[in-house]
C-alpha positions in Angstrom: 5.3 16.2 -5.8 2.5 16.8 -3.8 3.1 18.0 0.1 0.8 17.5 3.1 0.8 19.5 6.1 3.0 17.8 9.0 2.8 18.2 13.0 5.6 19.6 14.4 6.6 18.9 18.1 6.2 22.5 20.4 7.8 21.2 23.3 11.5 20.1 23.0 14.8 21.9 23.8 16.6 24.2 21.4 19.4 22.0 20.4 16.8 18.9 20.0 14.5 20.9 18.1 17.6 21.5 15.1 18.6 17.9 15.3 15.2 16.8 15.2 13.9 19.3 12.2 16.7 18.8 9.9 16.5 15.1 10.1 12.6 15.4 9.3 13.5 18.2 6.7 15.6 15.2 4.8 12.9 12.7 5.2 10.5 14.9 3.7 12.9 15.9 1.1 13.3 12.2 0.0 9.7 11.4 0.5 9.1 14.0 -2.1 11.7 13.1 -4.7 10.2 9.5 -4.8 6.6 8.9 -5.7 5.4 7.9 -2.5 3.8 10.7 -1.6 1.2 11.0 -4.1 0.9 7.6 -4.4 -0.5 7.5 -0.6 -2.5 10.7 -1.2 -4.7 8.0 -3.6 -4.9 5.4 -0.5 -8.3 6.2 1.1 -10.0 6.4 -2.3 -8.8 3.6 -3.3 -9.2 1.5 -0.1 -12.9 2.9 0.1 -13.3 1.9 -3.6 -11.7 -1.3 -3.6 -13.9 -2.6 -0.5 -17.0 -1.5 -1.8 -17.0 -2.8 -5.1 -15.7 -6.3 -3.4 -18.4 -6.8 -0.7 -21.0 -6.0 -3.5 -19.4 -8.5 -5.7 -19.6 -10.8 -3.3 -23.1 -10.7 -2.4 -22.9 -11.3 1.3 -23.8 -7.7 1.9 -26.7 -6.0 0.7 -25.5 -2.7 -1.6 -26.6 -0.3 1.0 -24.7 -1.7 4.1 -21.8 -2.7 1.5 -21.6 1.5 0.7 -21.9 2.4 4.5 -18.8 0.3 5.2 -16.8 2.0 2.4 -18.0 5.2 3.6 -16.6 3.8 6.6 -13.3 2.9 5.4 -12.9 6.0 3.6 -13.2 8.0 7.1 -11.1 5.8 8.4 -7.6 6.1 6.6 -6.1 10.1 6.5 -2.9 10.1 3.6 -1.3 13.2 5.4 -1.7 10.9 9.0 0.1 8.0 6.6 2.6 10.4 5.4 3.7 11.7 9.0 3.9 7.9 10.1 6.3 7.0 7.0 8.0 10.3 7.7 8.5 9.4 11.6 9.7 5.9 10.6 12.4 7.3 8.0 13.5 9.4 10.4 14.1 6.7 13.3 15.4 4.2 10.5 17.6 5.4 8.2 20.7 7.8 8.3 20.7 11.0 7.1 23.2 9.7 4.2 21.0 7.2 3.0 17.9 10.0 2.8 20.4 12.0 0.7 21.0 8.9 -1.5 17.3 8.1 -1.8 16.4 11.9 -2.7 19.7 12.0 -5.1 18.7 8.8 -7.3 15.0 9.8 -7.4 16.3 13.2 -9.3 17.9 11.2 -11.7 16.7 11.6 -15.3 15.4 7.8 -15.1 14.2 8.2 -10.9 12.3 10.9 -12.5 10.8 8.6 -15.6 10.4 5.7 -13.3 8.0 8.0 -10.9 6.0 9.4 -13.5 5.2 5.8 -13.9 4.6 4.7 -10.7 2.2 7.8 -10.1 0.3 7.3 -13.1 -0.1 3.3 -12.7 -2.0 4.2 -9.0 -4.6 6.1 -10.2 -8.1 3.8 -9.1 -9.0 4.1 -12.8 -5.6 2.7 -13.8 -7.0 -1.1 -12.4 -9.3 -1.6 -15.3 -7.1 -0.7 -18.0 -4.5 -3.2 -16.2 -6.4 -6.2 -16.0 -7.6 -5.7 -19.8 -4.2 -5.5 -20.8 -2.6 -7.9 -19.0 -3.4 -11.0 -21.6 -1.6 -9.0 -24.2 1.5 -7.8 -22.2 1.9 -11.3 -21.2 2.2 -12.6 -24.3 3.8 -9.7 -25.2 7.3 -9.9 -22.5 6.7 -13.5 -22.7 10.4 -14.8 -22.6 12.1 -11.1 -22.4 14.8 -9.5 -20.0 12.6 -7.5 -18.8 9.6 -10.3 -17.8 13.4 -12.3 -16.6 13.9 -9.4 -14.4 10.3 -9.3 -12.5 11.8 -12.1 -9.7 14.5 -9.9 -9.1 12.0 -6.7 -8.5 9.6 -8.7 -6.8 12.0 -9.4 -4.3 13.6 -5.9 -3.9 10.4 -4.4 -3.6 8.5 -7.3 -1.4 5.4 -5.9 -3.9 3.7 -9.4 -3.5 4.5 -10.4 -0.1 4.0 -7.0 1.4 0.7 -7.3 -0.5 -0.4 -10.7 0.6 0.2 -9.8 4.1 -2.4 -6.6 3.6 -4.8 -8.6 1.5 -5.5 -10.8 4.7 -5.0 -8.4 7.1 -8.6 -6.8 5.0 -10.1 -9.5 4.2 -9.7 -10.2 8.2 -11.5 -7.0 9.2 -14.1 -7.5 7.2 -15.3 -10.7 7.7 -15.4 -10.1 11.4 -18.1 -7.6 10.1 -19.5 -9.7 7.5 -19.8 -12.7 10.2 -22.2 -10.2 12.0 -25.1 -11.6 9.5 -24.8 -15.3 10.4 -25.7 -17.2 13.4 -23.1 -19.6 13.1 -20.4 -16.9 12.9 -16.9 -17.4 13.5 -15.2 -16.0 16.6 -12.1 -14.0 15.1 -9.8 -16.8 16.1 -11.1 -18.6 14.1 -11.1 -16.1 11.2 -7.5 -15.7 11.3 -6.9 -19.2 11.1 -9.2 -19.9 8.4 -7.9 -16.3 6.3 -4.2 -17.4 7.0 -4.8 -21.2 5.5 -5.3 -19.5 2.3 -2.4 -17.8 1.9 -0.6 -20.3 -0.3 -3.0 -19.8 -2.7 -3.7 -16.1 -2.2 0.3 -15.9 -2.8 -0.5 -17.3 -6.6 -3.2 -15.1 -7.3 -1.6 -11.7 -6.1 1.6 -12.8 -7.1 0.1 -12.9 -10.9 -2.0 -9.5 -10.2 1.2 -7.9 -9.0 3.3 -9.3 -12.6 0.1 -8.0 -14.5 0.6 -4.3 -13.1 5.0 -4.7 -13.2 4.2 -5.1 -17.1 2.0 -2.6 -17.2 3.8 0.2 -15.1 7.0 -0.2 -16.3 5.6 -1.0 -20.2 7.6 2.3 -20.9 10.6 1.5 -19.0 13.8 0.2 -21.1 15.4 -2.9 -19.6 18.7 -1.1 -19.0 16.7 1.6 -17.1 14.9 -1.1 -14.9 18.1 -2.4 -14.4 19.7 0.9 -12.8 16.3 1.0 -10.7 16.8 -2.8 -9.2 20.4 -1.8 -8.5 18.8 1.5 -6.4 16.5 -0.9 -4.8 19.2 -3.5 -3.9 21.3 -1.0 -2.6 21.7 -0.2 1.3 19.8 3.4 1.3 17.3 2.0 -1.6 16.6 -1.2 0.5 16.4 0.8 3.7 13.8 3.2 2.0 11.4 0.1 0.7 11.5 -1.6 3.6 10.4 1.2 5.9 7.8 2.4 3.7 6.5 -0.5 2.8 6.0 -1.5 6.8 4.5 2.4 7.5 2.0 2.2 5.0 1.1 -2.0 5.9 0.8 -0.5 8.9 -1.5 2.8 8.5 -3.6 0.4 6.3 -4.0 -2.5 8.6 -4.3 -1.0 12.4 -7.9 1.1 11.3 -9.2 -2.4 9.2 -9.0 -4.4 12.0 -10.7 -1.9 14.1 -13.1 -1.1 11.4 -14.1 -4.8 11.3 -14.9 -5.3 14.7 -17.0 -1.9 15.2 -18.8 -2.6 12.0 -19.2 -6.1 13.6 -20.7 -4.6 17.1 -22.9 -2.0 14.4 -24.2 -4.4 12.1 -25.4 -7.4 14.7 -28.8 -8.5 14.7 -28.5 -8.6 18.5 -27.0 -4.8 18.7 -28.7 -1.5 19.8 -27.3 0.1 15.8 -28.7 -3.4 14.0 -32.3 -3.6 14.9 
């Protein structure tokens, strides 16, 4: 698995400097048994892609200030500055025990397969090829153990509500810059209210987007080996492991959009120095 470069602390004592670089020496271990890693190292691309190609579809933005706000984005997010927060996080949140029982399962014969998956399913390209198959797959695990058993990954993971929670959180940022362009702009108040009364049905439509990729990642995945992945997933050190990086990288993602928004907002205004 791909590595990035970490910061280590200079100034600590002897005896905290051991403690402290053999907890982050297991967290980095684990980190790199699961797929996490390079799945983050895809982040800013696909952030910066994902945001572009969504303000142009939208055709709020003209193309060219749609492009300078993925440009944006894509400055904005650093994978190695996501990595060191997930590491940092591990190491405040889970025992050294359950590190070693992440890293263990993860170089298992099916942790292994189950990666390989998970890598290759967050490639940007890999979105196309998922929404033009999902029709088929549907149909396909219609009624099968392994469609029966998306609830219970859904769950473990918290892949929709985790992603729900991010969707607004974007969609927030940028339409405090998008609201730049109309008179009778919202304050950001009022933008969170409005964003947040749509999460019932936001919950419906990621909810099927994240179903559509389960198929598709997992396609290759037996049910009895999906089965021994829930159980790692449901387990203390498994659940432990999801949770934390699932709140790092919310969090790494989130913090710069918000910010991003509201300097885009201050760029792009009519009434600014940047937007005559």
């Amino acid at each position: 698995m791909k590595r990035f470069p970490l910061i280590k602390p200079l100034l600590v004592t002897a005896m905290l400097l051991t403690g402290a670089a053999q907890a982050a020496t297991d967290a980095r271990q684990a980190l790199s048994a699961s797929p996490v890693d390079d799945i983050v190292a895809r982040y800013p691309a696909m952030m910066s892609q994902g945001i572009r190609e969504g303000l142009k579809r939208s055709g709020q933005l003209p193309p060219m200030v749609a492009d300078t706000i993925g440009n944006v984005v894509s400055n904005s997010f650093s994978a190695a500055d996501i990595e060191r927060q997930i590491i940092t996080d591990l190491q405040k949140q889970l025992t050294d025990a359950q590190l070693g029982a992440v890293q263990d399962w993860y170089e298992t014969p099916v942790g292994r397969k189950i990666s390989a998956a998970e890598i290759a399913a967050s490639e940007p390209s890999a979105w196309q090829q998922i929404q033009g198959r999902a029709p088929d797959l549907n149909s396909k695990y219609k009624g099968t153990r392994k469609a029966e058993m998306f609830d219970r990954f859904d769950r473990a993971s918290r892949a929709t509500e985790s992603a729900v929670d991010t969707t607004i959180a974007v969609q927030l940022g940028l339409a405090t810059a998008m609201a730049a362009f109309s008179r009778d702009s919202e304050n950001y108040d009022q933008l969170r209210q409005r964003i947040e009364g749509q999460r019932s049905l936001l919950t419906g439509v990621v909810g099927q987007q994240v179903y559509d990729s389960y198929l598709y990642t997992y396609e290759n995945i037996g049910a009895q080996e999906m089965d021994l992945y829930l159980g790692f997933l449901e387990s203390p050190a498994g659940a432990a492991f999801s949770k934390v990086v699932t709140n790092s990288i919310q969090q790494a993602i989130t913090d710069p959009i918000e910010s991003i928004g509201k300097q885009m907002s201050r760029f792009l205004s009519p009434e600014s120095p940047g937007g005559q």
